[in-house]
N, C-alpha and C positions, 0 to 999 in steps of 0.2 A: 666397650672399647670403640667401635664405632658410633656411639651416641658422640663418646667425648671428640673425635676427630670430627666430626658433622657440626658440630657447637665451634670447635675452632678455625673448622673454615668457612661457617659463614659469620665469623666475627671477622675473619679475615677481609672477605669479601664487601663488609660494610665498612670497615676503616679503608679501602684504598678505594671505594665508590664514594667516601666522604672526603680524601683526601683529594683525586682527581676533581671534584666539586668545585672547593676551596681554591684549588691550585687554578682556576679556569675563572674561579672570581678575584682573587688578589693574590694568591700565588706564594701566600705569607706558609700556608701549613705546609709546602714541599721544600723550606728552607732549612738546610742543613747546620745548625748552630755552629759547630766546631770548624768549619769552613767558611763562614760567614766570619769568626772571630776574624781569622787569620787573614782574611778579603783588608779586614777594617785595619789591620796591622800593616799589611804592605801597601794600601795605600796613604798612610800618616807617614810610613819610611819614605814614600817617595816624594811627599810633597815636602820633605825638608830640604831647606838651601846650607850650605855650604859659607862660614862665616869667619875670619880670621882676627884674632886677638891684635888689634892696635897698642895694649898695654894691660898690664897686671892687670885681673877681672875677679872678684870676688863671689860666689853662690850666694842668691838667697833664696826664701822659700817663698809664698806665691802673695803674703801680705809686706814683704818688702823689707822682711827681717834677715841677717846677714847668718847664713849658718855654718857651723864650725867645721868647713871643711877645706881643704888645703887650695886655695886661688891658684888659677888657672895664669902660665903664666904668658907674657908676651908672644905672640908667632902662633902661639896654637890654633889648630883650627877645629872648629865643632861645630855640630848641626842644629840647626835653628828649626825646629817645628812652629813657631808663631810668636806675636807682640803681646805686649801685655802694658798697659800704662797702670802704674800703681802710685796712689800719690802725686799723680801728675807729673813721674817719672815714668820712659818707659823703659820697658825691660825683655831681654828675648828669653823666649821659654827652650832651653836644652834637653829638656827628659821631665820626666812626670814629677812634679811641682820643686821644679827646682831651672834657676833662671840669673841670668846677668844683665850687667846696665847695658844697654844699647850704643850706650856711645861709646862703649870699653873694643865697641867690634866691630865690623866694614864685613859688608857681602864680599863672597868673590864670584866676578861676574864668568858667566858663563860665555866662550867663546860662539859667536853668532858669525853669521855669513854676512859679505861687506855690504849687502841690500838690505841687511834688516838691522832695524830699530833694535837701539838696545830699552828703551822704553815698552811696559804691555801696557797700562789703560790709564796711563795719565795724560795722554796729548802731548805728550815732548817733544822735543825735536830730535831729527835723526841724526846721526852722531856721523855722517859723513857730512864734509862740506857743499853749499852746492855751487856749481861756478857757472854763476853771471855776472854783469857787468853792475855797476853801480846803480844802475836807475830803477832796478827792479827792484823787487819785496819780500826780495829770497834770503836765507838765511844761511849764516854762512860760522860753522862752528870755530870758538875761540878759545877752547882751553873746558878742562873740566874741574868741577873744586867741590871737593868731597864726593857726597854720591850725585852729584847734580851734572848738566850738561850748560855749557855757555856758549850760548849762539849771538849774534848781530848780525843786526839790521843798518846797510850805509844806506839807505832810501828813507829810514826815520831814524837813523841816530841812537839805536833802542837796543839796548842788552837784553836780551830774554833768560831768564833762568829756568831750569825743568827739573824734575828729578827722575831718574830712569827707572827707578826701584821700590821696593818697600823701603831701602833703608833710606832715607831722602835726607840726610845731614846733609847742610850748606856749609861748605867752610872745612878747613884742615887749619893746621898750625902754621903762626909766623907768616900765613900772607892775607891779602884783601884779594878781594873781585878784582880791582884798578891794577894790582900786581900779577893777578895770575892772564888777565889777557891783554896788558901791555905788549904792542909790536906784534901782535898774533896777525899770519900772514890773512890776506883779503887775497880780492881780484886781482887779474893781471898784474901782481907783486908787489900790489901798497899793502902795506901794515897797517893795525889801527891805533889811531892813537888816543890815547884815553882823554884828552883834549877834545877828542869828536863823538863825545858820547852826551847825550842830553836829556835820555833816559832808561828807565832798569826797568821790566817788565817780568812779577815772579807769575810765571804763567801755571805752578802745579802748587800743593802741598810740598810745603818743607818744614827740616826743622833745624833749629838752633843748634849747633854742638855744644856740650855743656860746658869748655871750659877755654875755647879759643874760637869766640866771636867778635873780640878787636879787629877795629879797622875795618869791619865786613866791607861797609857802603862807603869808605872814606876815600880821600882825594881824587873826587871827580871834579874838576875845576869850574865845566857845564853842564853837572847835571841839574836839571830841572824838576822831576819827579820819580817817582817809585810807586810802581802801581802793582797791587795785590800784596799789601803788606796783611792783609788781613790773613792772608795762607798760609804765615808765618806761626810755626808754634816754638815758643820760646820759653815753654816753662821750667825746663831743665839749666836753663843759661846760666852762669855765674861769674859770665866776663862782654859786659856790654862798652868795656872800655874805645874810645874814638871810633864807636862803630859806625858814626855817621861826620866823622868829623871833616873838616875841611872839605865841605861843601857849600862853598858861597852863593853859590845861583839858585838853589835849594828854594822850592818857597812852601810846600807844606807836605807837613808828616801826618797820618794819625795812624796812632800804636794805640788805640784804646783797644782794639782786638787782642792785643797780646795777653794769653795767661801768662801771670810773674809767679809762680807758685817757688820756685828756687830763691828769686829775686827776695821776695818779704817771708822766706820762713829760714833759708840757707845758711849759712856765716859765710864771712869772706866774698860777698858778692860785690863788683865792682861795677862804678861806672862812669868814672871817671874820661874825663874831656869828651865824653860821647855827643855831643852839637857842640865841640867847640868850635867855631871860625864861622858857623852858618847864617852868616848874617842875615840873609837875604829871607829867613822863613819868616814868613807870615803869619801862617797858625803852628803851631805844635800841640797837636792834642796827644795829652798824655790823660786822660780820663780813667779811672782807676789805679794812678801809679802810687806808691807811696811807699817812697826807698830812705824810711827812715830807720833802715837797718840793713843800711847799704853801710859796708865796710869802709871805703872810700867812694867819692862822689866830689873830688877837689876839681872844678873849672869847668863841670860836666855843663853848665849854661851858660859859657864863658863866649864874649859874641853876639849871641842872641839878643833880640828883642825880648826886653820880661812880658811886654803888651802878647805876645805870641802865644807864649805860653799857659796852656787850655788845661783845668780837670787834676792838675796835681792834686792828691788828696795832702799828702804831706813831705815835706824836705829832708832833706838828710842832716845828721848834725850837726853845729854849727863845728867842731873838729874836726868835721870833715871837707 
């Protein structure tokens, strides 16, 4: 009897002399597994955002396949634990492999205090205005469209774009950039007028919405350029309709950065009158486009110089 307790406590006595060891070198053998689970659980619960349904959203599973289960409808809102691009779509992850399209939904932001940035680590600008006088180089906020922020510059004429979030769509429905900061109040009570803009500056990552990005960059009567088109992901897009149109002062594009994976695989993808009126461009590099399964495409280079135009691999139908 006391042999067998003598035998068990110094087994005892070499597992907690080997665990304190262990625990003093990595600290891995004093970890409690079933508590560790639960650690990993409440902190995936808390790092999800809060997302609200823009319109009917359908399930699918984690290779982009739609699954038979009842869509989710408008207004709802559900938790977003992370992004997923599949296919060159992206997509937000709801629960363990199962996920909607990203543009079916909009964050909802979380109320912040009037000092802080609704932007964390993309460089955006601050969403309060700042007020000085014309001559400086301050920014001065004009409106927001989608998840992004619209700031200008009256010292360089320059529209800045940012986006504040993960969800970084550019764009909502039925308006342009020219439309949403028309008359947006300045300094000392001038408004701006879209007349006095001469350029657009996309200063973060953003993306295309997939099915109302007409008119984005259209009727700027002076704009001159667009810098950071390369930022742009537009592979979801399936409405490039007059998205630059009526831009005469315009002198060069290049969209060879853009992935078109919607563009050349989609149906129904348009892109009509998109440069139409731009006379003034110089170069248009479209170097990998090849929207010959552009649904429509009538007057899309209507305007332009054909000398401009750079890297088409191929046109659209002549029906079209």
């Amino acid at each position: 009897m006391n042999s067998n307790y003598n035998k068990k406590h110094q087994l005892s006595r070499k597992l907690i002399i080997n665990a304190t060891i262990l625990g003093l070198l990595g600290g891995t053998a004093l970890t409690i597994l079933p508590k560790q689970s639960q650690s990993i659980q409440t902190v995936q619960a808390a790092s999800a955002k809060k997302a609200k349904l823009t319109k009917k959203a359908y399930i699918y599973n984690k290779k982009g396949h739609r699954l038979e289960l009842k869509a989710y409808k408008k207004g709802k809102r559900v938790k977003v634990y992370g992004t997923k691009y599949i296919k060159h779509r992206k997509y937000y992850r709801i629960g363990s492999g199962l996920y909607i399209v990203a543009a079916n939904a909009k964050y909802i932001k979380s109320k912040l205090p009037n000092n802080v940035s609704n932007s964390k680590d993309n460089n955006s600008s601050t969403s309060k205005p700042v007020e000085d006088d014309s001559s400086s180089n301050k920014l001065y906020k004009v409106g927001e469209f989608g998840d992004c922020n619209l700031t200008y510059s009256p010292a360089t004429r320059t529209v800045h774009i940012s986006a504040y979030g993960e969800n970084n769509t550019l764009g909502n429905y039925d308006e342009s950039i020219a439309d949403k900061i028309n008359g947006a109040k300045l300094n000392k009570g001038n408004s701006l007028k879209i007349s006095e803009v001469e350029h657009i500056s996309i200063d973060t990552n953003v993306s295309l919405s997939e099915n109302s990005s007409d008119y984005l960059f259209a009727n700027f009567a002076n704009l001159q350029d667009i810098s950071g088109l390369e930022k742009v992901y537009a592979g979801q897009c399936t409405d490039f309709d007059s998205m630059f149109a009526n831009d005469p002062k315009l002198e060069k594009l290049d969209l060879s950065s853009w992935d078109l994976y919607a563009l050349e695989h989609e149906d129904d993808v348009t892109t009509k009158n998109m440069f139409f009126g731009d006379s003034g461009l110089t170069e248009l590099n479209l170097t990998g486009w090849d929207i010959s399964n552009v649904s429509d495409a009538k007057g899309m280079f209507d305007g332009v110089n054909p000398a401009a135009i750079k890297g088409l691999i191929q046109k659209a139908p002549k029906h079209n």
